[in-house]
Backbone as numpy.savetxt, mean C-alpha at the origin, in Angstrom:
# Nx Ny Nz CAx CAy CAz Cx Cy Cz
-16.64 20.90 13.64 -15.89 20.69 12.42 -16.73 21.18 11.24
-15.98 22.09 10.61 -16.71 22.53 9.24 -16.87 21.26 7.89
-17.19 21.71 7.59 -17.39 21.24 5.87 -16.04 21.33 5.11
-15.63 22.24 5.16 -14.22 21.96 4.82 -12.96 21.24 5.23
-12.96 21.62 6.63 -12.16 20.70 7.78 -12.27 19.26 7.40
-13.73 18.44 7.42 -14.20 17.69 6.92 -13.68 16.69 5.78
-13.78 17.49 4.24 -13.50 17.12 3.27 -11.73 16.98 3.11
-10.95 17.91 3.96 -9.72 17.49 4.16 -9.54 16.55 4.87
-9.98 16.12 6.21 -9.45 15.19 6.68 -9.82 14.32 5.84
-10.86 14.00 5.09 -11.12 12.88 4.13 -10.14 12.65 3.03
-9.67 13.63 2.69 -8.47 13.83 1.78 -7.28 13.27 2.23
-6.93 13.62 3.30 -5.68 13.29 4.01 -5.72 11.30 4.23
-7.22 11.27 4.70 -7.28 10.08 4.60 -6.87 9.16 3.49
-7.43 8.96 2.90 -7.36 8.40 1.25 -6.19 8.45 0.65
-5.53 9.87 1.31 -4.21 10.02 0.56 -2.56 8.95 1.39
-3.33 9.06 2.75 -2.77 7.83 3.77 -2.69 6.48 3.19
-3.82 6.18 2.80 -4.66 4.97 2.83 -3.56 4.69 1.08
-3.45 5.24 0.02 -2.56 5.34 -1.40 -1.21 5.31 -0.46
-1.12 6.38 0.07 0.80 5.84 0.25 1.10 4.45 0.99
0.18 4.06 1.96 0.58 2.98 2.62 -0.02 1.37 1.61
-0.75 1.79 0.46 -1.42 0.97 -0.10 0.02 0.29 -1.15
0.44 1.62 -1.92 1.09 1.62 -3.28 2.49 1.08 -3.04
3.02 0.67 -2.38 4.22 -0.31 -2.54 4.28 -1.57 -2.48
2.95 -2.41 -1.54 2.72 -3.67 -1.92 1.96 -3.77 -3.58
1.04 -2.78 -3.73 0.17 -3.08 -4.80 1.08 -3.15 -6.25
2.28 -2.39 -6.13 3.64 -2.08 -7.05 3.72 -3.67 -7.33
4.48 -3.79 -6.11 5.27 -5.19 -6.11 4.75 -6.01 -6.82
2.99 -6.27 -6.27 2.42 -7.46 -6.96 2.06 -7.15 -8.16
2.07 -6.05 -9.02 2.21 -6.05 -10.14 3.11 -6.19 -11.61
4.19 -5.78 -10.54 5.54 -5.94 -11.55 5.56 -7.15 -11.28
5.83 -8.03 -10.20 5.80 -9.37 -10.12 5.27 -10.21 -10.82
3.89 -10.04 -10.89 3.06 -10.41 -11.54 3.28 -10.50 -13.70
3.72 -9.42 -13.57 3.65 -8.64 -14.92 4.74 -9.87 -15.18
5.70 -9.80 -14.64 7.31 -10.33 -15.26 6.91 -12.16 -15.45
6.48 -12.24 -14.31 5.81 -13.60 -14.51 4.86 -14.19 -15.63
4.53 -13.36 -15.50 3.22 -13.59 -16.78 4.12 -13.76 -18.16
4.85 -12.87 -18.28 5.59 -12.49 -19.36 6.50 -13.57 -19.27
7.09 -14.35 -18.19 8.15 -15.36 -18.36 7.47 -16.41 -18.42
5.89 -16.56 -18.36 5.01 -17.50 -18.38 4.90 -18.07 -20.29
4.68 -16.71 -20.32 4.44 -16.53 -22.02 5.16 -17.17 -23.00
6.61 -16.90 -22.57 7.66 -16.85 -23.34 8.36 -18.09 -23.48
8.12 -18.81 -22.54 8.56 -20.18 -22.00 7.01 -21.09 -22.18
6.11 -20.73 -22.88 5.04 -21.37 -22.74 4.51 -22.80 -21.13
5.07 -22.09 -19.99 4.55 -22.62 -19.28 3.59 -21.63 -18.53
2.24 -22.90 -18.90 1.00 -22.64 -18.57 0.56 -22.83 -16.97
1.55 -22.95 -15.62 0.90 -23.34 -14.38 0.25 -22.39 -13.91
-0.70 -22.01 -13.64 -1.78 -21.18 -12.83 -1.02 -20.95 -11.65
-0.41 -21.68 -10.45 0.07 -21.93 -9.45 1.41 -20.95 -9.17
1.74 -21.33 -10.56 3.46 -20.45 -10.38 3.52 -19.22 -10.02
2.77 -18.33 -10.29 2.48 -17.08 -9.61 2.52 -16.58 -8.39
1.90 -17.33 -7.73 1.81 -17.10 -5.97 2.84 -17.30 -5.15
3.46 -18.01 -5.17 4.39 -17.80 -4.10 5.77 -16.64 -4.33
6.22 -16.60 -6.12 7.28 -14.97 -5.81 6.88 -13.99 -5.01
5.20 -13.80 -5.78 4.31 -12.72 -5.41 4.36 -12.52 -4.24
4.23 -13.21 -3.38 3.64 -13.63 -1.92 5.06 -13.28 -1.22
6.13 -13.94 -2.23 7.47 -12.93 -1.30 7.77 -12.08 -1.63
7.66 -11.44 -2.72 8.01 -10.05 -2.84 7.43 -9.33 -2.07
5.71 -9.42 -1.99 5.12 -8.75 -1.44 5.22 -8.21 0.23
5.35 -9.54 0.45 6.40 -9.53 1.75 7.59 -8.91 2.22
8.26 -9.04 1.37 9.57 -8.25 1.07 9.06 -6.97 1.37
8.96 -6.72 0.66 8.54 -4.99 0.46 7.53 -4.10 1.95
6.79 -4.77 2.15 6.52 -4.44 3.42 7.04 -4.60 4.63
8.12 -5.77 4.48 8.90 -5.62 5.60 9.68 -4.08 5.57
10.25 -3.74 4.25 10.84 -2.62 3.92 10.15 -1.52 4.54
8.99 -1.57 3.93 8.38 -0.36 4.28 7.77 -0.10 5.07
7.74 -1.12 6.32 6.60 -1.06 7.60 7.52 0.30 8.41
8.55 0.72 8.58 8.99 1.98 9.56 8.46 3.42 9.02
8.52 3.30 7.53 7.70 4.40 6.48 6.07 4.11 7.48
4.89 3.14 7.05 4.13 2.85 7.15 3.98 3.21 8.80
4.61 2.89 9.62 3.97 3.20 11.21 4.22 4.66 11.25
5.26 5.28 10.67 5.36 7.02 11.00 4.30 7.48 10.42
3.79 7.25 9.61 2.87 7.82 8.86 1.23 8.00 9.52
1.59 6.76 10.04 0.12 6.26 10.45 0.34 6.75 12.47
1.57 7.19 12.92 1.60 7.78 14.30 1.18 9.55 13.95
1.79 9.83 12.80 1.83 11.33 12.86 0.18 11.42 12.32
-0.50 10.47 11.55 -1.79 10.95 11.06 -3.12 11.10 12.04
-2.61 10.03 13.39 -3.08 9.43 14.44 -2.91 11.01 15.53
-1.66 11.53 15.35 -1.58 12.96 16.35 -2.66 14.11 15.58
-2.33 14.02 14.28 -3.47 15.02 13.64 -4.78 14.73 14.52
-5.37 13.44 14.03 -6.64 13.28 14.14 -6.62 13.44 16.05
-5.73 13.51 16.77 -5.84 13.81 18.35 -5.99 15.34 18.69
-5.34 16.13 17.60 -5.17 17.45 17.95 -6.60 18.19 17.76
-7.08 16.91 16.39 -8.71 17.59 16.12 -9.45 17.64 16.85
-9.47 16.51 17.21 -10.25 15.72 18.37 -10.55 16.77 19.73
-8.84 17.11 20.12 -8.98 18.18 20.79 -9.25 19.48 20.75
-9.59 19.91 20.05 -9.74 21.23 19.60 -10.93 21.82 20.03
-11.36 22.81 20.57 -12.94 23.11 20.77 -13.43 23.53 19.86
């Protein structure tokens, strides 16, 4: 494996690692965000109230996206087999 070969598969990696990352990390932010903001506005102060939407949205959303998430991660899995094989 070259140096270049290399720095792509590292690329490819990372870039795996962002798509399968960025739809929970979404969730818990808008979640988060709206909460905060309905926290604000309503001056209730519970620390607590946060976690459990979060915790289902977040959920939510990966249930959604786990068939995205395994193709991704079968076809990245054949790359890294084909390398593997390669002389």
């Amino acid at each position: 494996m070259t140096g270049a070969e290399t720095i792509d598969f590292a690329r490819e990696s990372i870039w795996l690692l962002l798509m399968l990352a960025a739809p929970g990390m979404l969730t818990a932010l808008v979640v988060g965000v709206a909460i905060g903001l309905l926290q604000a506005l309503t001056q209730i102060q519970e620390m607590t109230l946060v976690f459990v939407p979060k915790i289902l949205a977040i959920f939510l959303v990966l249930l959604i996206a786990l068939p995205f998430a395994g193709s991704a991660m079968a076809t990245y899995m054949d790359g890294v087999a084909q390398r593997i094989a390669q002389p």
